[in-house]
C-alpha positions in Angstrom: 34.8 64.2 -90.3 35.6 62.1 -87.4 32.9 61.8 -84.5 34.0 60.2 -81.5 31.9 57.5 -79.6 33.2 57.3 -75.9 31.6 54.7 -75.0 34.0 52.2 -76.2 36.8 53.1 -78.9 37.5 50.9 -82.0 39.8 48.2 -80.4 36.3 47.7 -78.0 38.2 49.0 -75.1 36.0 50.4 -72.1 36.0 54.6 -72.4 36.1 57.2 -68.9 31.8 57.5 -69.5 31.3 53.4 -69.3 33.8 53.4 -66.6 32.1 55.8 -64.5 29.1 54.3 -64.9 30.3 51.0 -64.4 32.3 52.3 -60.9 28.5 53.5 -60.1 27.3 50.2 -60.2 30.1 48.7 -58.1 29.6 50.8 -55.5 26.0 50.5 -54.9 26.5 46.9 -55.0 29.2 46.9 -52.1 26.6 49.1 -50.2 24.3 46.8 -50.8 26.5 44.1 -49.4 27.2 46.2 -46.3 23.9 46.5 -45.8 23.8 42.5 -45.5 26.3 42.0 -43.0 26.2 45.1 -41.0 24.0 45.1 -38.1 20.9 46.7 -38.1 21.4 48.6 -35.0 24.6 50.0 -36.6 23.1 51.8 -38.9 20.3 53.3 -37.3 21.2 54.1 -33.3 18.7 55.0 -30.8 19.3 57.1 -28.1 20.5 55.0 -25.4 22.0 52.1 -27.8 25.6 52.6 -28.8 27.6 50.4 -30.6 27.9 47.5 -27.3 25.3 48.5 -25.3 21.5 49.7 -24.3 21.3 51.8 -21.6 17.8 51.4 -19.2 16.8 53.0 -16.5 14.6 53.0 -13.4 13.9 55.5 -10.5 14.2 53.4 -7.0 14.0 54.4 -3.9 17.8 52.7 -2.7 17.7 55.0 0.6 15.4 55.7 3.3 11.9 54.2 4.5 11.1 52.7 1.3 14.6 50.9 0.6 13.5 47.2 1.2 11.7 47.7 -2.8 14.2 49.5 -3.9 17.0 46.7 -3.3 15.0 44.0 -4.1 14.0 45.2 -7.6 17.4 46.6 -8.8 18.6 42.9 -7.6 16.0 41.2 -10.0 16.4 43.2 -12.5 20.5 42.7 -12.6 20.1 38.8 -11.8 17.1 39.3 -15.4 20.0 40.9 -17.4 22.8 39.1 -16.5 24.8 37.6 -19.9 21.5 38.8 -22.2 22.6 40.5 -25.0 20.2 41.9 -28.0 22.0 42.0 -31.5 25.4 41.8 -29.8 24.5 44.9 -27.6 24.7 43.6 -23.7 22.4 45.6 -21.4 23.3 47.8 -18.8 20.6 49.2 -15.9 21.3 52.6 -14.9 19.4 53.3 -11.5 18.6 56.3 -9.6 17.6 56.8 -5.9 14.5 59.0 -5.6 13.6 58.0 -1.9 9.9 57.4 -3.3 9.2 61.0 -3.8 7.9 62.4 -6.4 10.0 65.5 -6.4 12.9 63.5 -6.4 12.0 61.3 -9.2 11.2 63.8 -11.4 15.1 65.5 -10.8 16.3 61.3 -10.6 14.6 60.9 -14.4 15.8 64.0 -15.7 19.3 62.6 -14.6 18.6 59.7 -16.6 17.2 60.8 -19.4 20.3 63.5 -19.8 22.8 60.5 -19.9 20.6 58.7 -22.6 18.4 56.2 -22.1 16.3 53.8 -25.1 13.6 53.0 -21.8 12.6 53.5 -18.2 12.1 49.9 -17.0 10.9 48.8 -13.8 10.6 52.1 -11.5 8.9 52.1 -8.6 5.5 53.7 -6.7 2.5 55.3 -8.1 2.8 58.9 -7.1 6.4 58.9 -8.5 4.9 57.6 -11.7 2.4 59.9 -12.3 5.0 62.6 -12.0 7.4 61.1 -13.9 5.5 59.5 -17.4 4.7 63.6 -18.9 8.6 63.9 -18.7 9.1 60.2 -20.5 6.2 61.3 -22.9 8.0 64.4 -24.0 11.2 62.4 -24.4 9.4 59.7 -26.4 10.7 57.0 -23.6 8.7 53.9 -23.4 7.7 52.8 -20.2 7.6 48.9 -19.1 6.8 47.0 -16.4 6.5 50.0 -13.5 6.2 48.6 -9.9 2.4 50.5 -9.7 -0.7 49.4 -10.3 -2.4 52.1 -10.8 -2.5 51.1 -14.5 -1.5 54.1 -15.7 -2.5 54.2 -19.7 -0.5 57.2 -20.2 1.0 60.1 -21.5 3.3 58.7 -23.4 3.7 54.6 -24.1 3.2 53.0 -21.2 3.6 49.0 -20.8 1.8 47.7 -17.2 3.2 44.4 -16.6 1.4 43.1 -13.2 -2.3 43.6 -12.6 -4.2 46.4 -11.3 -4.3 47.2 -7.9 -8.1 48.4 -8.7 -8.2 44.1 -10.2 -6.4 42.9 -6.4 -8.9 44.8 -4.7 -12.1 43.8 -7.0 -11.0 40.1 -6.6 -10.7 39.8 -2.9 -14.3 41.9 -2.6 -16.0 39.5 -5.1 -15.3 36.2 -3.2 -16.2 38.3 -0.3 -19.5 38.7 -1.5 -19.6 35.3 -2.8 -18.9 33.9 0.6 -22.0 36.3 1.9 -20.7 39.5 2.9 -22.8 42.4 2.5 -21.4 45.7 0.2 -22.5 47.6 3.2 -20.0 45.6 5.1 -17.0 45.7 2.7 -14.8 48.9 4.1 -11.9 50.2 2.7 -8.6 51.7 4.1 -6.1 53.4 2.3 -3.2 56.1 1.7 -4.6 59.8 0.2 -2.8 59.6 -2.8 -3.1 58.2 -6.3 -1.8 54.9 -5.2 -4.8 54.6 -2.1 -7.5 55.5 -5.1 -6.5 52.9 -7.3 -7.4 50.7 -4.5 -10.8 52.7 -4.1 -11.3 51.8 -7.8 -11.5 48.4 -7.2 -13.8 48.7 -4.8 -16.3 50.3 -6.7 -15.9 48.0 -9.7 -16.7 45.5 -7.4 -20.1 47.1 -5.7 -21.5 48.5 -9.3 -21.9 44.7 -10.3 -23.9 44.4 -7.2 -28.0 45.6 -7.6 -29.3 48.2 -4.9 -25.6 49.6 -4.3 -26.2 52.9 -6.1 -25.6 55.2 -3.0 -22.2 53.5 -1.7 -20.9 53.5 -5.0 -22.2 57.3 -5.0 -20.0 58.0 -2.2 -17.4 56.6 -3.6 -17.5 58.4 -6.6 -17.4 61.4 -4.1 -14.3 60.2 -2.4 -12.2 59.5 -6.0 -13.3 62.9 -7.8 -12.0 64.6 -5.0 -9.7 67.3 -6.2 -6.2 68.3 -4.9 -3.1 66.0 -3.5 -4.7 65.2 -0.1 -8.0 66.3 0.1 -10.2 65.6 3.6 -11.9 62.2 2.8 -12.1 60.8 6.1 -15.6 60.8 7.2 -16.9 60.0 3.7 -18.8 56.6 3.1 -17.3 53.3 4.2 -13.0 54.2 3.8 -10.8 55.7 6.2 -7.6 57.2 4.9 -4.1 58.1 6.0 -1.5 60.6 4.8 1.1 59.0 2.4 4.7 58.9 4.4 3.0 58.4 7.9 1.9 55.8 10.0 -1.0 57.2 12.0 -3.6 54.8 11.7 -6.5 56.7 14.1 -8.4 59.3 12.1 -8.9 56.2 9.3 -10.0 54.2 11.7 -12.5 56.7 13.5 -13.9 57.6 10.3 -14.8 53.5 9.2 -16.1 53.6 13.0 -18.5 57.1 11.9 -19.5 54.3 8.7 -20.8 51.4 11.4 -22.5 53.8 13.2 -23.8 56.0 10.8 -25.2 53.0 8.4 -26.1 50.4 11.3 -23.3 48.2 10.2 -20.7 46.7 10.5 -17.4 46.1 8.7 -16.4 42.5 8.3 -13.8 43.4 5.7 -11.6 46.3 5.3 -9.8 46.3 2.1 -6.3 48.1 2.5 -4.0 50.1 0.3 -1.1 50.5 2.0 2.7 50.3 2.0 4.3 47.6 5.1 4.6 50.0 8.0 0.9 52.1 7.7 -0.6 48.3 6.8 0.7 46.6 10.0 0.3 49.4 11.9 -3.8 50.0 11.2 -4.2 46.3 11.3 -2.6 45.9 14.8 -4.5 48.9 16.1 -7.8 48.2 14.6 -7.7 43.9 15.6 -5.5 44.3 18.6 -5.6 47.6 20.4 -9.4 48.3 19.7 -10.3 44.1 19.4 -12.4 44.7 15.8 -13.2 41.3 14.2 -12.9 42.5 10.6 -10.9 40.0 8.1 -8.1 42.9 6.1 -6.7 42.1 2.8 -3.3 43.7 1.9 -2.5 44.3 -1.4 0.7 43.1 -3.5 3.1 46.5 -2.1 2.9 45.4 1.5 2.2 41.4 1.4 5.4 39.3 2.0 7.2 38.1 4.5 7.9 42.0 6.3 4.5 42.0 6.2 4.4 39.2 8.8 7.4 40.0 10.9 5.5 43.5 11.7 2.3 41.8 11.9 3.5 39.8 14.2 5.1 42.5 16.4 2.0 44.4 16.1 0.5 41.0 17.8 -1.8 39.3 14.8 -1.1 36.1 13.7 -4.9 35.5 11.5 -7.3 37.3 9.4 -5.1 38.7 6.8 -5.2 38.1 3.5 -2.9 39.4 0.9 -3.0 39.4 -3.0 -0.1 38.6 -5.0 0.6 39.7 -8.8 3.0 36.8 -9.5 3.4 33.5 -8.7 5.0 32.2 -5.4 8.3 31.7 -4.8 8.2 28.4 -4.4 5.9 27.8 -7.6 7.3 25.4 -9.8 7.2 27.5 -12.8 10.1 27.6 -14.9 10.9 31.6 -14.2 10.3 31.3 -11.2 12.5 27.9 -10.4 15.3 30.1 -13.0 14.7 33.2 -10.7 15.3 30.8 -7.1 18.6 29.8 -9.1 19.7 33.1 -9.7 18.4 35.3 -6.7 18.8 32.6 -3.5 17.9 34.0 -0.7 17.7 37.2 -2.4 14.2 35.8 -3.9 11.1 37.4 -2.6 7.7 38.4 -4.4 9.3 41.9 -5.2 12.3 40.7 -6.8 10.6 38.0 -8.9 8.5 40.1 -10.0 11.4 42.7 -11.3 12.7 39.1 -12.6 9.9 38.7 -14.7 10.1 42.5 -15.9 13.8 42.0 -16.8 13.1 38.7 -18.7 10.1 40.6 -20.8 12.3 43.4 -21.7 15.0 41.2 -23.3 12.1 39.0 -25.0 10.6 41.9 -26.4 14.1 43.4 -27.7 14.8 40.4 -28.9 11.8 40.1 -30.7 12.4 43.1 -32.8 12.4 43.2 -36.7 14.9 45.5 -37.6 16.9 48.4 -35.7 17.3 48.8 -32.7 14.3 52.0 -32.1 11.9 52.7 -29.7 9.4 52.2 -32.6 10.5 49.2 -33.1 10.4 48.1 -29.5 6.9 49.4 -29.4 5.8 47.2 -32.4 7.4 44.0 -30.7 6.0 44.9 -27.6 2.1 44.6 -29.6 2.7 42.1 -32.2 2.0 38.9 -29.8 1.7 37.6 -26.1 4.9 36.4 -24.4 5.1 33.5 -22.1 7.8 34.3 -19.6 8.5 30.8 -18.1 4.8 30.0 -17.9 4.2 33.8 -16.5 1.8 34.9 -19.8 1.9 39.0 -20.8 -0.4 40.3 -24.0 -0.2 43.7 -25.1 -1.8 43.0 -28.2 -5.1 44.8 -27.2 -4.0 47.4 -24.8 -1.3 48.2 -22.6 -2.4 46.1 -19.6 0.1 42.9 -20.0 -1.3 40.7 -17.0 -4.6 40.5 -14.4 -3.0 37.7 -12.4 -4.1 37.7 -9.1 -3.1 35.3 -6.3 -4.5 35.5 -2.7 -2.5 34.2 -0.1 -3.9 34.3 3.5 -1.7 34.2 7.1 -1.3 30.6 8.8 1.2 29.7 11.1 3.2 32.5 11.0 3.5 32.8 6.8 1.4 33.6 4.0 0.3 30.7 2.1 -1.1 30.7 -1.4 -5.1 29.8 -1.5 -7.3 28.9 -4.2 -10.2 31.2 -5.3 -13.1 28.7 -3.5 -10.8 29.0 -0.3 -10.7 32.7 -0.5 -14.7 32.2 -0.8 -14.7 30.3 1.8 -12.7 32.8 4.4 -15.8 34.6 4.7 -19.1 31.9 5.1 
């Protein structure tokens, strides 16, 4: 009887079973040469990456009151963007206009997030935030560099590149009290939203490092656990507040005048957290209209050179601080000589900043070990600090990337940058 082998026959020639198995071999090996020359990103697309491009967005407000931001940020993030490319992908910024209102951010995001988007990059304003990040959470959307410091931590991954407005606040209240101020006489005025509390927690950071404050910071505890969207807080401890949207400045400053009166004091600085047009406008009719001596710091939002034009049409010219979150413009820093390059006279403190957030986005994309994911993005994002022409982020321990804090106080018709013993020194 015969039995057939089919493995090879007797001349030695290769049978259909060796050949299959053989075929087998040679195509796992061409898949495994694929796998070698074909991107990464190729084979494993995120939502908002196609085969040339990833798709951001960012929620501005491009119309209305707010507009100056707006502008300026979607012109540093393009000039940030320009020519970078991540894996071959180039990188297109798809922005909305939600007139800073939450309502309209949330239907601006949703627009967004229905044309695909790998992250929202770079949007603007604190109350828009807040209503914004549960919708980015539930879409697994990161969340870099917002133009807020409310230091939001979440839902959903959130990446805060510039400091805490609660950190502009605390550091402008601690070389007050350096330079001999009393926390009795530190007073606070600020919009009635999530953006003016931020500010408020700042201020009591500042005051619970100081012994025998336990009442003040009391009151302000009162003031931030307030529930509701605009709760009454005037009349409460040493703040006056304003409605967000409006520029009446007279029922914040009657109710920091109830505070002189009702604790025999009096204000010597009045910390404010306020958007251009509400800061100018409390600040001329506090120092000019009612002729109060207090020294007013301005946070980063409403502390450039619109700052002084309305300043100066509200008739002050001195006792203004105001804190900055990046360098100055005319820092010698390599972003921000790159960012003078590219922006002219289009640089400002808002659009550098949005410079710097555009630059981090591409390092951290860049940075990525493997496809082209949101998780991956995430991992880059932690893995190590990133030195953005000499402007220094770390999100290895959190998801706060900078405290940088610069004070800059008004002289001669423009603010100048100051050192932290000048700042102390503001106030002896």
């Amino acid at each position: 009887m015969h039995i057939y082998d089919d493995s090879q026959d007797a001349a030695g020639v290769m049978t259909k079973g060796r050949r299959r198995c053989m075929s087998g071999m040679a195509l796992l090996g061409l898949l495994l040469c694929l796998c070698a020359i074909v991107p990464w990103s190729s084979m494993a697309e995120e939502t908002g990456v196609t085969g040339k491009t990833i798709r951001i967005g960012a929620t501005l407000p491009l119309e209305g009151d707010y507009r100056v931001y707006g502008a300026a940020m979607k012109q540093g993030m393009e000039a940030a963007l320009a020519g970078q490319t991540v894996q071959k992908h180039a990188i297109e910024l798809d922005t909305v206009n939600d007139f800073y209102d939450p309502v309209k951010a949330v239907a601006a995001a949703k627009q967004l997030i229905g044309k695909g988007i790998f992250a929202m990059v770079n949007s603007f304003g604190s109350s828009t935030t807040e209503a914004v990040l549960p919708m980015l959470a539930e879409n697994k959307i990161p969340a870099l560099g917002f133009y807020t410091g409310a230091a939001f931590a979440g839902p959903g991954d959130v990446l805060n590149v510039r400091a805490s407005y609660a950190k502009e606040v605390e550091t402008v209240i601690d070389a007050a009290l350096a330079g001999g101020v009393k926390p009795t006489e530190v007073c606070a005025y600020v919009q009635n939203d999530a953006y003016g509390m931020s500010g408020i927690k700042g201020f009591r950071a500042a005051l619970a490092k100081q012994a025998g404050t336990e009442q003040l910071v009391a009151k302000l505890d009162q003031l931030l656990n307030m529930p509701g969207k605009n709760p009454e807080r005037n009349g409460i401890g040493p703040v006056g507040v304003y409605p967000r949207d409006t520029t009446s400045a007279r029922e914040g400053y009657l109710s920091l005048k109830q505070w002189e009166a009702a604790s025999s004091t009096h204000c010597r600085l009045v910390v404010i957290m306020a958007v251009y047009d509400p800061a100018a406008a409390f600040i001329g009719y506090a120092s000019h209209n009612k002729g109060e001596p207090w020294i007013f710091s301005s946070p980063s939002p409403a502390a450039d050179k619109r700052l002084v034009t309305l300043l100066k049409e509200n008739s002050v010219t001195d006792k203004v601080i105001a804190t900055q979150v990046v360098p100055s413009p005319d820092s010698s820093l390599p972003v921000v000589v790159e960012a003078r390059k590219a922006l002219s006279n289009g640089l400002n403190y808002v659009s550098l900043e949005s410079y710097i957030v555009g630059k981090l986005f591409v390092a951290i994309m860049q940075a990525i070990d493997g496809p082209l994911t949101r998780e991956n993005f995430l991992k880059a994002a932690h893995r190590q600090p990133y030195d953005i022409g000499g402007f220094k982020v770390d999100f290895i321990n959190g998801n706060q990337g900078s405290d940088f804090v610069q004070a800059t106080y008004l002289r001669d018709g423009q603010f100048v940058a100051i050192s932290p013993q000048e700042l102390i020194t503001l106030f002896k």
